[in-house]
PLY file of the C-alpha trace (Angstrom):
ply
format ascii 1.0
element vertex 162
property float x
property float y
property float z
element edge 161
property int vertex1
property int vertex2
end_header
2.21 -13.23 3.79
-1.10 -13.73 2.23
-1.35 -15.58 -0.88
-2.51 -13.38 -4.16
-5.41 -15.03 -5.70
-4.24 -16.27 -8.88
-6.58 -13.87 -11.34
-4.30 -11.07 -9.67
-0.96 -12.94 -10.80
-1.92 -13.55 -14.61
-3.11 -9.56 -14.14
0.96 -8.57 -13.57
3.49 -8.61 -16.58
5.63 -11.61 -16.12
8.26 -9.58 -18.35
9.82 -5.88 -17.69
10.00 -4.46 -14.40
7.61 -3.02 -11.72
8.25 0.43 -10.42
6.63 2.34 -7.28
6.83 5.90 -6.73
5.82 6.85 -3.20
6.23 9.65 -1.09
6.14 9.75 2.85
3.61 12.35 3.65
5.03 12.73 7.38
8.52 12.65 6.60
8.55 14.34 3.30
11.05 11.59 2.08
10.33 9.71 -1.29
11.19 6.97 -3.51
11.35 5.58 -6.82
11.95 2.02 -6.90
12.30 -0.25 -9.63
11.44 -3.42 -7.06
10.78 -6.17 -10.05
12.51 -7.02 -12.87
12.70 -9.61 -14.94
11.29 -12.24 -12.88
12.60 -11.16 -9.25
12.07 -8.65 -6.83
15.33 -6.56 -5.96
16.23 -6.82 -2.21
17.94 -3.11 -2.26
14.50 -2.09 -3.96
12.67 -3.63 -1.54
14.36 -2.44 1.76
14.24 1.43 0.26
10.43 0.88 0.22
10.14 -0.71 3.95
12.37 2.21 4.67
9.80 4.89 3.37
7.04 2.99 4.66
7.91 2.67 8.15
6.00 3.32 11.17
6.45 7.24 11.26
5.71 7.08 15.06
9.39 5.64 16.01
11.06 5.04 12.96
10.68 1.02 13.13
10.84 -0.88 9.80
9.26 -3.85 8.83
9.09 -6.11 5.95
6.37 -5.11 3.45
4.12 -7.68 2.00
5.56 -8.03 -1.67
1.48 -8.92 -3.13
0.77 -5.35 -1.31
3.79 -3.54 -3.36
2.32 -5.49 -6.63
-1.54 -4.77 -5.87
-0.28 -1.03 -5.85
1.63 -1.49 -9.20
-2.03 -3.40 -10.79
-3.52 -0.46 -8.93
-1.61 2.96 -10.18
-1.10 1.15 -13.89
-4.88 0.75 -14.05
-5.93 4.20 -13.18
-3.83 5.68 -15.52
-2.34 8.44 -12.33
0.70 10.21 -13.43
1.75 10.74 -9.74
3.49 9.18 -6.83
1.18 7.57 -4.41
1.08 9.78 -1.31
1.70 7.35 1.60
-0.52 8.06 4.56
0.03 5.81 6.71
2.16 2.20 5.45
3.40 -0.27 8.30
2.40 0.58 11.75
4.02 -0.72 15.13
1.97 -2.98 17.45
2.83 -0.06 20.13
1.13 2.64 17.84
-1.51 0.77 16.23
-2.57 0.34 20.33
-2.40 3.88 20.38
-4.19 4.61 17.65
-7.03 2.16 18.17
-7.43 3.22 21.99
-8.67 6.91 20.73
-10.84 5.41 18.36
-9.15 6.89 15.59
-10.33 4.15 12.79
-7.33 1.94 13.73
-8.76 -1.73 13.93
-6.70 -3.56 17.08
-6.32 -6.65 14.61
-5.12 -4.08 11.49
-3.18 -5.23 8.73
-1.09 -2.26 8.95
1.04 -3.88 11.23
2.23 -7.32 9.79
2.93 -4.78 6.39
0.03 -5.94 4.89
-1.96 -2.60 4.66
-1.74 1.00 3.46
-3.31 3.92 3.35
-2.57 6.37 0.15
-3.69 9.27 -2.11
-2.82 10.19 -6.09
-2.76 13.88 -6.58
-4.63 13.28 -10.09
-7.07 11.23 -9.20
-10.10 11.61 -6.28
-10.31 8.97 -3.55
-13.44 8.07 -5.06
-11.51 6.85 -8.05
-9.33 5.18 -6.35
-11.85 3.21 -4.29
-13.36 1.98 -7.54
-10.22 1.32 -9.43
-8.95 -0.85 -6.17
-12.80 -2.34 -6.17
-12.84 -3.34 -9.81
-9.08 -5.21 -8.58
-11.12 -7.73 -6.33
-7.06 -8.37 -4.87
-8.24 -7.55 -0.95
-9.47 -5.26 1.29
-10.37 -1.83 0.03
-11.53 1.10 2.41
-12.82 4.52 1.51
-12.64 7.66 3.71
-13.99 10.41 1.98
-13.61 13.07 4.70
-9.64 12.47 5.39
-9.29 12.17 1.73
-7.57 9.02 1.25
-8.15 5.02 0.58
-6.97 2.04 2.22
-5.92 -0.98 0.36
-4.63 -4.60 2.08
-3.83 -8.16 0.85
-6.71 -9.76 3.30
-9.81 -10.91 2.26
-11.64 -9.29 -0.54
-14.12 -6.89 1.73
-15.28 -2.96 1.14
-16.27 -0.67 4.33
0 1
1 2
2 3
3 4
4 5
5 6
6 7
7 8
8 9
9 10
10 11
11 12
12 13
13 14
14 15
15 16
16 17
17 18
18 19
19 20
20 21
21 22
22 23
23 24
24 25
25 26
26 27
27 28
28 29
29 30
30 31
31 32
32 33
33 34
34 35
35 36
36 37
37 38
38 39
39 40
40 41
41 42
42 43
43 44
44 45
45 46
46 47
47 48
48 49
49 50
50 51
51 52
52 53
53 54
54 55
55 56
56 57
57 58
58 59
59 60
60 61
61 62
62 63
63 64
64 65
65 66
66 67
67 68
68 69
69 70
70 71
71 72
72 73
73 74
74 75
75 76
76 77
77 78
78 79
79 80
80 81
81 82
82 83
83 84
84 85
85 86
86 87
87 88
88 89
89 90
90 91
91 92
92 93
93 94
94 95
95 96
96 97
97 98
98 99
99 100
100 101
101 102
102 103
103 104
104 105
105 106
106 107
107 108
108 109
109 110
110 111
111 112
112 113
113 114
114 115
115 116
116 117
117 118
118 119
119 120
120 121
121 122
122 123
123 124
124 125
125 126
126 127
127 128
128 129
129 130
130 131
131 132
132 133
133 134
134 135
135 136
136 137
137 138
138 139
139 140
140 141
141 142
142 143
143 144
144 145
145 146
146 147
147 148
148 149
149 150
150 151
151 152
152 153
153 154
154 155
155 156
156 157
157 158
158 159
159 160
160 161
């Protein structure tokens, strides 16, 4: 797992809990999971979310990066959405992510998507275009826009924009 620059730490409340709302947009299964709280993630929390966020393709589960799960907390607290994040595409198999990147269909062979580092999401109250600059204004890792498909892609690599 990559290590969250330490800015990005002081950014998260140390106190409370952290709660994500996603929904699957292939499956049409969501969740609302309270995955921090009061100092620790929750394991049961944590395995819902892997659940939702498998690869789609054949239903293999991986473990999600936990900076990933708190960059989208930072991220959905700071642009003030109301909604679930619509999950577009979460962890990806090695097997798809070949698939994918051998039609040239954006998928980078080396993509973060598959060690659960990446994901690709929508807010239904707020434009990708917001999003983009909300995760910009973050600085807490990779942050892609895609204007025609209508949805961003946010990582815990390097701090980079395409």
């Amino acid at each position: 797992m990559t290590l969250m620059p330490r800015f990005a730490e002081a950014a998260m409340p140390t106190a409370g809990s952290r709660t994500l709302r996603l929904c699957n947009e292939h499956t049409g299964e969501a969740v609302n999971a309270t995955y921090w709280e009061n100092g620790q993630y929750d394991t049961g929390a944590l395995k819902d979310i892997n659940f939702i966020l498998r690869d789609h393709h054949n239903d293999e589960v991986t473990t999600i990066d936990t900076h990933l799960l708190d960059l989208l907390s930072n991220l959905h607290r700071r642009s003030g959405s109301k909604q679930p994040f619509q999950v577009v595409c979460g962890y990806r198999s090695p097997q798809t992510n070949a698939i994918l990147a051998s039609e040239r269909s954006g998928a980078a062979s080396n993509s973060l998507h598959v060690v659960g580092q990446a994901i690709d999401i929508r807010l239904a109250d707020r434009t990708p275009r917001q999003i983009r600059d909300c995760a910009k204004s973050l600085r807490l890792g990779g942050v892609g826009y895609y204007p025609r498909a209508a949805f961003v892609h946010v990582d815990t690599g390097s701090v980079r924009y395409w």
